[in-house]
C-alpha positions in Angstrom: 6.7 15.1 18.5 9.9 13.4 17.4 11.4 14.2 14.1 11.3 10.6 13.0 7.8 10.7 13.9 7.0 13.9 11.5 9.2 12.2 8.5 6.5 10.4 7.1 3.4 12.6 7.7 5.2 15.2 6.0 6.5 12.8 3.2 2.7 11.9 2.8 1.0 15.0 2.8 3.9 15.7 -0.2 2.9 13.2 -1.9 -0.9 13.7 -1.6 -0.3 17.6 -2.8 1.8 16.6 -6.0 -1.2 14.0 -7.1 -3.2 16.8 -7.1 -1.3 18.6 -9.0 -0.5 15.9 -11.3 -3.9 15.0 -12.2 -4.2 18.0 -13.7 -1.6 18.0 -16.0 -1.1 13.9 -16.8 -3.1 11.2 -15.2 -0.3 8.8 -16.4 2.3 11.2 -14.1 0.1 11.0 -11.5 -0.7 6.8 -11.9 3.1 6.1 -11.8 3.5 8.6 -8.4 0.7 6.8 -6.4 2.6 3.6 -7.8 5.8 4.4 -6.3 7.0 2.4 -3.6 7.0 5.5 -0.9 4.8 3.2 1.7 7.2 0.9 2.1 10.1 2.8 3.1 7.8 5.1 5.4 6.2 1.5 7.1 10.4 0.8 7.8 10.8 4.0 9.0 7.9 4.2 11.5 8.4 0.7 12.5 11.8 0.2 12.6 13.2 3.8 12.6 14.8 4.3 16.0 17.4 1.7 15.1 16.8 -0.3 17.7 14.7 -2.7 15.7 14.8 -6.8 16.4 16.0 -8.0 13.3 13.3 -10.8 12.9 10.5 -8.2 13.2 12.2 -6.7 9.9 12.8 -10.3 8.1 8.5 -10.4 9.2 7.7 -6.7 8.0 9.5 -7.8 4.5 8.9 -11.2 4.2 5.1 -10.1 4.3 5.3 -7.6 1.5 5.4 -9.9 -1.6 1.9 -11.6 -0.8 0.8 -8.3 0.1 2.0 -6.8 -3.1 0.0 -9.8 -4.8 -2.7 -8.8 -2.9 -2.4 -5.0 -3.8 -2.5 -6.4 -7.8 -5.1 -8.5 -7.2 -7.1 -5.1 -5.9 -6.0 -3.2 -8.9 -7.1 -5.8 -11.5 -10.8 -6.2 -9.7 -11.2 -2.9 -9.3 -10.0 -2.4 -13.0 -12.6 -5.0 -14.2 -15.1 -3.7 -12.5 -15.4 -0.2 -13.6 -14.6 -1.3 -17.0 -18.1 -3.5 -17.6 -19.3 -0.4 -16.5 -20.0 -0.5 -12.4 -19.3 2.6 -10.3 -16.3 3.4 -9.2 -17.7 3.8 -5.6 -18.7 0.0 -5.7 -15.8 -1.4 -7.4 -13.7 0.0 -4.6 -15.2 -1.6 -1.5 -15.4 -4.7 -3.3 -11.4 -4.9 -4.7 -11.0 -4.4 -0.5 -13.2 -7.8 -0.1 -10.6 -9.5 -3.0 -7.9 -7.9 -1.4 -8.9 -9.3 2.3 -9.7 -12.8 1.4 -6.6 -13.1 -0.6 -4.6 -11.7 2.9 -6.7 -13.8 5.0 -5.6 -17.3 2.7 -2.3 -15.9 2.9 -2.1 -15.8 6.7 -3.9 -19.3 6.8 -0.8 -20.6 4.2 1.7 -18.7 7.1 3.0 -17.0 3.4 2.0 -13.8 6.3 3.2 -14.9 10.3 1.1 -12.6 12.3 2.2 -12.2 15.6 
């Protein structure tokens, strides 16, 4: 396996081992690590990592991450509203992923997201 293939599973599974030991010690720490914006750099680097990358297919990969950011908010706040009137969070989950994927879907329809 290529080094520029092991970057990101290794940066992952980092990440993945300080939320557990973050949510021990402050859910806050932990909140604002799962926040970070780690995915987006590791989605470059997988995609576009040898350097050999067609510079459209990057305009694309970027130009797509603002709706799907709205998206990603949109999950959050569902989600949020959810298990606040008191539903489980095993519920709320799937359906912040049914939010989510209609708002993707409309935003694919509007060509805000060119899927090629």
């Amino acid at each position: 396996m290529k080094r520029s293939n092991v970057i990101p599973v290794v940066s992952s599974i980092l990440i993945i081992l300080a939320l557990a030991f973050l949510r021990e010690r402050s859910k806050t720490l932990a909140a604002i690590l799962a926040t970070m914006p780690i995915n987006i750099p590791l989605g470059l680097w997988v995609l576009f990592g040898t350097g050999e990358a067609d510079p459209s297919a990057v305009v694309l990969f970027l130009r797509a991450l603002l709706p799907g950011l709205i998206a990603s908010l949109v999950w959050v706040g569902v989600v949020f509203a959810l298990v606040q009137t008191g539903m489980s969070l095993w519920l709320s989950i799937p359906l912040g992923y049914v939010a989510w994927g209609v708002l993707i879907a409309a935003f694919v329809r509007l060509e805000w997201i060119v899927v090629r």
